[in-house]
N, C-alpha and C positions, 0 to 999 in steps of 0.2 A: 473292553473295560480293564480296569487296571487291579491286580490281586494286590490287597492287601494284609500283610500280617499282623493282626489288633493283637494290644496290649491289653492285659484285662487289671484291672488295679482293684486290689480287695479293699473289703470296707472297711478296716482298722485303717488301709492308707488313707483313704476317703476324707473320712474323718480327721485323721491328722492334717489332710491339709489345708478342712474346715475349720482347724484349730488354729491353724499357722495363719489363715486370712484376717484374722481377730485382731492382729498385732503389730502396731505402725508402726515399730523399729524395724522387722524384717522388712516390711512393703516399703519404706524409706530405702532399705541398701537395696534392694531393687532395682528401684527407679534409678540409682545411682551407676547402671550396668549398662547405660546406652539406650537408643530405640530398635525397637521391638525388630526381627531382622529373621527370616527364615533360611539356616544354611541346610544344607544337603552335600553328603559325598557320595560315592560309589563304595558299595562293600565288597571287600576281596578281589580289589582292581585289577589285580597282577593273574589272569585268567589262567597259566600256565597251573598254578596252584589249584588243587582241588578242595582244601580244606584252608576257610579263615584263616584259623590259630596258627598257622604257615604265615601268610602276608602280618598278620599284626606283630608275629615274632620282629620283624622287617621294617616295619611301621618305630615300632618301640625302640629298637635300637637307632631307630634314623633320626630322632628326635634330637634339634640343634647338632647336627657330627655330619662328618662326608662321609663317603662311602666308604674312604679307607678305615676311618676311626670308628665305623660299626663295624667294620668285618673284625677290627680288633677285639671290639665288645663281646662280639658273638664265639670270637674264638677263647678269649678268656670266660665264657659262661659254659659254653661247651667243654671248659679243660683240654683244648687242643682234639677233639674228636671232628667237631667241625659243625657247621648244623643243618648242613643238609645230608646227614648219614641217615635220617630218616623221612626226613620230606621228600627224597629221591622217590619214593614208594607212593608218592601221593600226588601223582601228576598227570595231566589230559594227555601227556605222550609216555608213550610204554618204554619200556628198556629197549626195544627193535627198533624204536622210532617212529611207531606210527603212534596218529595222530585217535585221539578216540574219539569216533561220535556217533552218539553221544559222549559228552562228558558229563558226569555224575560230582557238579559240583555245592556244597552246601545241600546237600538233597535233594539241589534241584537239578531236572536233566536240560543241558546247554549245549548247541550246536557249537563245536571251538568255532571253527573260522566264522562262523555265520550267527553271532547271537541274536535271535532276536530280542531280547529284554534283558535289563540288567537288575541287580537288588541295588537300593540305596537307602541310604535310612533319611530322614528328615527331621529337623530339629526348629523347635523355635527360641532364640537366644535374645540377650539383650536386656531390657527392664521388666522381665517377666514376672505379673504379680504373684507371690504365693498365693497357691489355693485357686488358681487361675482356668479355667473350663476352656479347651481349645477346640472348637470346627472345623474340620480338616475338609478340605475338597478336593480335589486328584483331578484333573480333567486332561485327558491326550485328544480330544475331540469326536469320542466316543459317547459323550456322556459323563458329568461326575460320579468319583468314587467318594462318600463321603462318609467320615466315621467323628467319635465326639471323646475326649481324653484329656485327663491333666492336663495342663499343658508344661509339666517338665518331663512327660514321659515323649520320648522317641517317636517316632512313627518309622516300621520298615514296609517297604513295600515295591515292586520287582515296576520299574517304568519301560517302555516300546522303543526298541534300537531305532533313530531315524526319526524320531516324530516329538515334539516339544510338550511335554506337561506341564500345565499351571498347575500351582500348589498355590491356595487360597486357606489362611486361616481367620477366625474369628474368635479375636481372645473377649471372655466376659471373666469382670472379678468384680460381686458384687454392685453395689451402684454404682459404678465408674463407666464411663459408657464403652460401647463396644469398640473395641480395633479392629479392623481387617490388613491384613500384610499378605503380601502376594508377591509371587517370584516364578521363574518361569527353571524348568526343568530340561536338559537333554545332554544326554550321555554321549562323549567323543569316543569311539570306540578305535583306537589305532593297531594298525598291523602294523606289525616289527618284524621283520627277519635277521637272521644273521646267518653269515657267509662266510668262508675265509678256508684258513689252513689251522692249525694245531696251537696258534695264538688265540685266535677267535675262539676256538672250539673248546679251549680250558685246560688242554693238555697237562700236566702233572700235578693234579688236584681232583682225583677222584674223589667223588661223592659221600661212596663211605670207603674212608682209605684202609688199604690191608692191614690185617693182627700177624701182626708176628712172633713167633716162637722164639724165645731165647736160647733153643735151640740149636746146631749148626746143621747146612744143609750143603753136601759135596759137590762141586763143579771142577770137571776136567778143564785142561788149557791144551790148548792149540800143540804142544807140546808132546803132547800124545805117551811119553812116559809115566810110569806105572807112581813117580813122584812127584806129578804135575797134575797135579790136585790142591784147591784152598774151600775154605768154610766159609760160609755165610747164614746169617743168620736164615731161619726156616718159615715156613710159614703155621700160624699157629691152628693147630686143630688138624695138621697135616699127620697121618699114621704111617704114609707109606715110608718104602725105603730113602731112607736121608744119604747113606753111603753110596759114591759114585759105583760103587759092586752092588748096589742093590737097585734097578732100576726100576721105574715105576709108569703108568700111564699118565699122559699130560692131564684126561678128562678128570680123572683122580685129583691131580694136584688144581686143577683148574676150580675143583669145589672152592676153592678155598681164598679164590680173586679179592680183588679188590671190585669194589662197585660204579660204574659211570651210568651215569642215566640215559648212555646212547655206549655201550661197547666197541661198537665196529669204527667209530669215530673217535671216541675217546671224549666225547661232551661232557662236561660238568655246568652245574650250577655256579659255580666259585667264577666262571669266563665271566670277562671285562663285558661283552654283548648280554649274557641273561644278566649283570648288576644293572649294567644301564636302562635294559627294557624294565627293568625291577624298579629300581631308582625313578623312573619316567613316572610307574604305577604309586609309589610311596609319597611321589612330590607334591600331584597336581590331584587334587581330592576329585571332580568332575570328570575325569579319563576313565576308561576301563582299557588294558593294553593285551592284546592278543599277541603270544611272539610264537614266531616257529623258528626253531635253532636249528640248521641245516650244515653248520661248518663240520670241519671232518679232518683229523691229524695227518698229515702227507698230505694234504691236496695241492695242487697245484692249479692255474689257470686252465691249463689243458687239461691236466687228470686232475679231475675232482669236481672244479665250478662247472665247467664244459660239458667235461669226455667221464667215464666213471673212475673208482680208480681201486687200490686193493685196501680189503677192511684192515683196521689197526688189531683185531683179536673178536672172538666171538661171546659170548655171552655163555655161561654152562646151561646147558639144556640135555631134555629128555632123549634126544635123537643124536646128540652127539657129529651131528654135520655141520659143518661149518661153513658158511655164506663166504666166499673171501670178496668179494663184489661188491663195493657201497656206488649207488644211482650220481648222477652228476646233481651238486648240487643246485642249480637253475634248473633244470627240468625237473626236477623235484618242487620249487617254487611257482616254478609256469605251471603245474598241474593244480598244485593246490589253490592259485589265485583265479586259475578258470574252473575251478570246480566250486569256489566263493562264489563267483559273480555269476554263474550258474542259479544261484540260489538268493544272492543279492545283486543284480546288476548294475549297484551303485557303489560295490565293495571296492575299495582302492587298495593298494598298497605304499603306504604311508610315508617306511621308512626301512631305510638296508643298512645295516653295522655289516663293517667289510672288514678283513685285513688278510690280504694274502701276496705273494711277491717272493717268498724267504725261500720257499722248495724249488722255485723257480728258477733262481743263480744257486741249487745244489748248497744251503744255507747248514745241513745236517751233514752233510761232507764235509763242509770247512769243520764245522763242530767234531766232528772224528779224527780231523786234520790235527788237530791242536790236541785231543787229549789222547788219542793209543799212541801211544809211545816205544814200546817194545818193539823189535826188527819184523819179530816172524808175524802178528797179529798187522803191521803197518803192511806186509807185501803182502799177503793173504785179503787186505781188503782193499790195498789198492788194483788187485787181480778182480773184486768181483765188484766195483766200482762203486762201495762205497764211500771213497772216501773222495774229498775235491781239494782242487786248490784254488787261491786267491783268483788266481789267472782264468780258473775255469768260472766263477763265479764271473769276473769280471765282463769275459767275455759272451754269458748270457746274459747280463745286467744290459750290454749294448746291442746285442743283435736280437735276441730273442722274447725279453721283456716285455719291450714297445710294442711290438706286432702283438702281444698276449693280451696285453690292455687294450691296443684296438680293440679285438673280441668280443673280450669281456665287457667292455662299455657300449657296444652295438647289442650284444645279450640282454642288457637289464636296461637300457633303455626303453624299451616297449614296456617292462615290468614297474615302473616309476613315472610314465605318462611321458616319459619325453624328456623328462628333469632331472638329470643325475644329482644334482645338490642333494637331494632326498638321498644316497646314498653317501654314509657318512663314513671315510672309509679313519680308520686307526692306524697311526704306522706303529713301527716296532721300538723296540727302546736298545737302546747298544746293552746287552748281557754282561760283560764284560769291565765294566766300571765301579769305582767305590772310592769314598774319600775324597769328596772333591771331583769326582769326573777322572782320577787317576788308573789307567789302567791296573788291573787285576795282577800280581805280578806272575802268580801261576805257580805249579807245583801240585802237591801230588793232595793237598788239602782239600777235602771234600770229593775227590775222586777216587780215591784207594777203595770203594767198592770192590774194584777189578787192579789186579795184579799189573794189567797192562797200560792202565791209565796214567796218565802225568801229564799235566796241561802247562806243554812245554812254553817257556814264557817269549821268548821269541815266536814264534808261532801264532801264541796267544796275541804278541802286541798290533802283529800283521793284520790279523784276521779283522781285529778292531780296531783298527786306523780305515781299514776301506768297512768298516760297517759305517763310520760316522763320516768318509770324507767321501763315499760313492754311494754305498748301497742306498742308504735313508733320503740324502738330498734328491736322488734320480726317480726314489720313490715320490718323494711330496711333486717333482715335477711330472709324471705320468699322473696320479691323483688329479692334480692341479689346472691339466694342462696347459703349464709351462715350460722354462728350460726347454724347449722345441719337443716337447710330445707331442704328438699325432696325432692332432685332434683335430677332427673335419668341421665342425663349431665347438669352438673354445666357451662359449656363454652354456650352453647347451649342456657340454660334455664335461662339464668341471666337476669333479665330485666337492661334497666337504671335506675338507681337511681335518685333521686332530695329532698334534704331536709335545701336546702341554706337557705328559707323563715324563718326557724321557727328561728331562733336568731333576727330576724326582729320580730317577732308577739311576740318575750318576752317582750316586750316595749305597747303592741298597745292590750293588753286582753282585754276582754268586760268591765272591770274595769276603763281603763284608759282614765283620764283626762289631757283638757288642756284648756287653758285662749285664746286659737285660736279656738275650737268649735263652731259651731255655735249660734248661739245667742240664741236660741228657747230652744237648748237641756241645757243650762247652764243655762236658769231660768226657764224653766219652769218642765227639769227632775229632779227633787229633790234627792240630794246624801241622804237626810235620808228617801227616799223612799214614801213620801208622796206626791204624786204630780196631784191626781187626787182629785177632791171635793167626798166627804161620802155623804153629804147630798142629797138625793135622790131627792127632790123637786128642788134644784136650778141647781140641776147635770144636769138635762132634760135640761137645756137651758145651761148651761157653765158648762162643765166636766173637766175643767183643773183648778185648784188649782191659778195656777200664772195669771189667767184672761185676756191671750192671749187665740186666737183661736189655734187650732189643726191643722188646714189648712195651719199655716204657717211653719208646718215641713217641713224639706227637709231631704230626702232622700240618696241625691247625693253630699252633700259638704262633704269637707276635717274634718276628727275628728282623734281625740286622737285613739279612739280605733277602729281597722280593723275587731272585730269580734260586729256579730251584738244581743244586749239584746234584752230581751223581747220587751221593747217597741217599739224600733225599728221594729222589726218584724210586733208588730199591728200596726203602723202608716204605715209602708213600703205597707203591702200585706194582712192582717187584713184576711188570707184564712180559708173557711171555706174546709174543708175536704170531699169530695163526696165517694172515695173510699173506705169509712170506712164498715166492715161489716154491713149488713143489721140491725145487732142487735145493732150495735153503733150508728146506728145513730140518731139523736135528733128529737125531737119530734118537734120542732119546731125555728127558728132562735132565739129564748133571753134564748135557754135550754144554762143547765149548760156546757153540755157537747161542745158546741160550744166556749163560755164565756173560756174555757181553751183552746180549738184546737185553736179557733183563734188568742191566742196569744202566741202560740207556732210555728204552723206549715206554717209561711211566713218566717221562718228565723233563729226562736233566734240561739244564739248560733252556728251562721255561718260566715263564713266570709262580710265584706262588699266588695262595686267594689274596693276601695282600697285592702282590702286584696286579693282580686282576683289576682290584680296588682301584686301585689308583689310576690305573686307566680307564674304568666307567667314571669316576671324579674328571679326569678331561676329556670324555667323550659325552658328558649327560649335558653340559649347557649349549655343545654344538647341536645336540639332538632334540635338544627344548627349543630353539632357536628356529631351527627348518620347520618343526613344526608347528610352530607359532602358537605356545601354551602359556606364555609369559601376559596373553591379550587380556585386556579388563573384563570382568567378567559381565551379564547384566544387568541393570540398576532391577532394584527392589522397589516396591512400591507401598505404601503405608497408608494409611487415612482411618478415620474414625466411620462406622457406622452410624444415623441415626439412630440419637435414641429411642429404646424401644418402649412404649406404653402399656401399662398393665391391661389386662383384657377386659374390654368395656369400657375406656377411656378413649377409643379409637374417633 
């Protein structure tokens, strides 16, 4: 049987719309609204969401805008906070990453992967008489469910994943004879995964991004003298010792993080994959969309989809251990889809948002490449390998690439029935561009975080001549299987494609300015790169240059450029790194080697929630498309009942 949730209408309304039947001007605009037509959508489509008021925030902003021009909406309603700094709290996967289930959503308790029922509401529209009595009938082939209501009020009621409901009404208004309107019910329930490296996964967009102290907070340099020390701004609510002489506990300063709805990954909501599975759920009102976000910052083909790989930071907890191990993400996916079809053996796996390749030619070494500039911090990390060059990228773009994408497309074949199309992979957008498509000229703008950055422009121009004339095209042809990729059926093995965004990010590189920014980032981040106080004495207490606080960054407004710089990264997420080999790690929070990871590894160099945007805007019609949601929906059926005779006329 089907549960339904009745409306109960009081008798003041009763009557009023016994009053309202009386009256041939309203029943005239009526009739003037079409034939009568029963629509139905899914409530709270987007199933990662545990509470509505989450999806309709989503819903209301998407109204006539793309994805980009709502994320703007929501970051100017939010005032730059963001708006998932508290929906992070309200979801079927935990901050660990596991999956709940039950999920406790809308009150009711739901298997994620496996629903079996969904809520929809039902509506009858069209020429509907005022004061109009509606017969509602339910039928999944158990038997009707049938209930009797206004007919402008609602009907909600939870229909059977897998199995078709007729909805049957019987409108009476008065002596006008009876309608009956009938439509037939069944909820597309889609699994979405996503997959990838630190693009996919949302990297420099946490959730709820960190408060910072206007405070300053000491960091030693590589330098090791007793005068090789700079300020930065602190984290806010932080007590401990801020001076490099007063050291303190990580787990102490770790209170005080910023938040990702997956830590060891570095997952946010703001990723180009949860808009687009979002976007999927807001578009098509009949969907209900299950996603499981599996991407994970560093990963790579081998370490990460494959093989496992080390966590980007932990989560502050009671026990103060720390996991540095995140599961391979395909075996993480192979488990959950046989532990589905366990329980549905009809559950597919629908669709896969990809994007990964960049860790793989060593993509974060060129990025190191181009911006530590200093002698002693360039041989220091050319010693411990993080840093790469063109050449070295180059030469795993040819030899070791190719063979990773075999892999990996023999991997998730089994997981997609056979049809890699169903994996829609996103490539990357060149960082590095503004104005036109002009490279970035470079400079210490937006990097002076760190004393040793300067994102030297020769270097810079390198990096980004083989992003757009090697790296990207070699990709679309591995994806593609063109350009001679290694693909044993090219029909078979082609993934989708997606690379609309990157004409869009030639305008919007970490470079690019505008006189609409926000107000914080235009005075107080300095284009000639000086923007933090040197003097160590007055830094302690005011470590910004233009003599505003740090606390008044935001995160979350609309800027010139979609890829996010250094500073953005330390004001955003300020991460200290836990997964780093034992031998990496710092002797104590104001070590050097923190003073660099922290204002690299929240972000730089990644997209912001707008650029995220902008890439579910050209990945959501590739994704509408494979899954064939665009279809006609079907036809409705209308007719009049006989009229009915008074009793004893029969």
């Amino acid at each position: 049987m089907i549960p339904v949730l009745l409306r109960t209408l009081s008798a003041s309304a009763l009557l009023l719309a016994g009053l309202l039947t009386a009256l041939p001007a309203e029943r005239a605009a009526a009739q003037d609204a079409g034939p009568l037509q029963i629509t139905w959508e899914v409530r709270n489509r987007f199933r990662l969401f545990r509470e509505e008021r989450d999806f309709l925030l989503h819903v209301e902003n998407a109204r006539n805008r793309s994805i980009l021009a709502a994320e703007q909406s929501l970051e100017l309603q939010s005032e730059g906070r963001g708006w998932a700094r508290n929906m992070v709290n309200r979801l079927c996967i935990d901050l660990q990453g596991r999956v709940n289930q039950p999920c406790t959503r809308d009150n009711t308790k739901e298997n994620y992967l496996t629903p079996i029922d969904h809520p929809v509401t039902v509506r009858l529209v069209g020429a509907v008489p005022v004061g109009a009595t509606c017969a509602w009938s339910f039928d999944d082939g158990d038997g009707p469910q049938q209930s009797t209501f206004d007919c402008a009020e609602p009907i909600n009621l939870r229909v059977r994943y897998g199995k078709q409901t007729v909805a049957t009404v019987d409108v009476s208004a008065g002596s006008d004879p009876t309608q009956r309107v009938q439509t037939e019910i069944q909820v597309r329930d889609i699994f979405v995964a996503g997959l990838g490296d630190s693009i996919a996964s949302g990297e420099g967009n946490p959730d709820r991004p960190l408060a910072l102290s206007d405070e300053g907070f000491c960091f030693r340099s590589y330098l090791g003298t007793a005068g090789a020390q700079y300020y930065r701004p602190s984290r806010h609510g932080f007590k401990g010792g801020r001076a490099c002489e007063a050291p303190d506990t990580l787990a102490n300063w770790q209170r005080y993080s910023a938040l990702w709805f997956n830590a060891p990954c570095h997952r946010s909501l703001y990723s180009y994959q949860t808009r687009t599975a979002l976007a999927l759920a807001v578009r098509y009102t009949h969907i209900a969309v299950t996603y499981l976000p599996l991407a994970c910052t560093g990963a790579s083909i081998g370490d990460g989809l494959l093989g496992s790989q080390r966590a980007r930071e932990c989560p502050p907890g009671k026990t103060g251990v720390c996991n540095t191990s995140v599961n391979a993400q395909v075996a993480e996916l192979r488990e959950a889809l046989t532990a589905a079809k366990k329980r549905q053996p009809d559950r597919t796996l629908d669709l896969v948002l990809l994007s990964v390749g960049a860790n793989d030619v060593y993509f974060s070494g060129l990025v190191a490449d181009v911006i530590v500039d200093t002698a002693t911090e360039r041989a220091l990390f050319r010693r411990s390998g993080v840093m790469a060059s063109v050449d070295d990228s180059r030469d795993a773009l040819a030899r070791e690439l190719p063979q990773d994408f075999v892999k990996l497309r023999e991997a998730l074949k089994p997981l997609v029935g056979g049809d890699l199309s169903h994996v829609v992979y996103v490539s990357y957008a060149n960082p590095a561009l503004a104005e036109g498509g002009v490279p970035c000229r470079g400079g210490r703008a937006g990097f002076d975080i760190h004393p040793s950055f300067n994102a030297d422009p020769q270097r810079l121009a390198r990096v980004s001549t083989f992003v757009d004339t090697e790296f990207l095209p070699q990709l679309k042809g591995l994806a593609t299987c063109t350009s001679g990729a290694l693909c044993r059926d090219p029909e078979a093995d082609r993934m989708t494609f997606v690379d609309a965004h990157q004409a869009a990010f030639a305008d919007h590189g970490f470079c690019a300015h505008s006189g609409n920014d926000p107000e914080f980032d235009r005075t107080c981040f300095a284009e000639n790169g000086q923007s933090f106080n040197p003097d160590i004495v007055s830094a302690a207490s005011q470590p910004m240059l233009c003599g505003r606080g740090a606390s008044e960054y935001r995160a979350y407004l609309p800027r010139a450029r979609w890829i996010r710089d250094a500073n953005d990264s330390y004001f955003s997420a300020m991460t200290y790194p836990q997964g780093l080999p034992a031998a990496s790690q710092p002797t104590d929070i104001h070590d050097a080697t923190w003073g660099v990871l922290s204002a690299v590894y929240g972000g730089a160099v990644h997209p912001s929630a707008e650029g995220h945007a902008a890439m579910a805007d050209a990945a959501l019609p590739a994704a509408s498309a494979v899954l064939g949601l665009d279809a006609v929906p079907p036809n409705v059926t209308r007719g009049f009942l006989p009229q009915l005779l008074p009793s004893g006329r029969q």
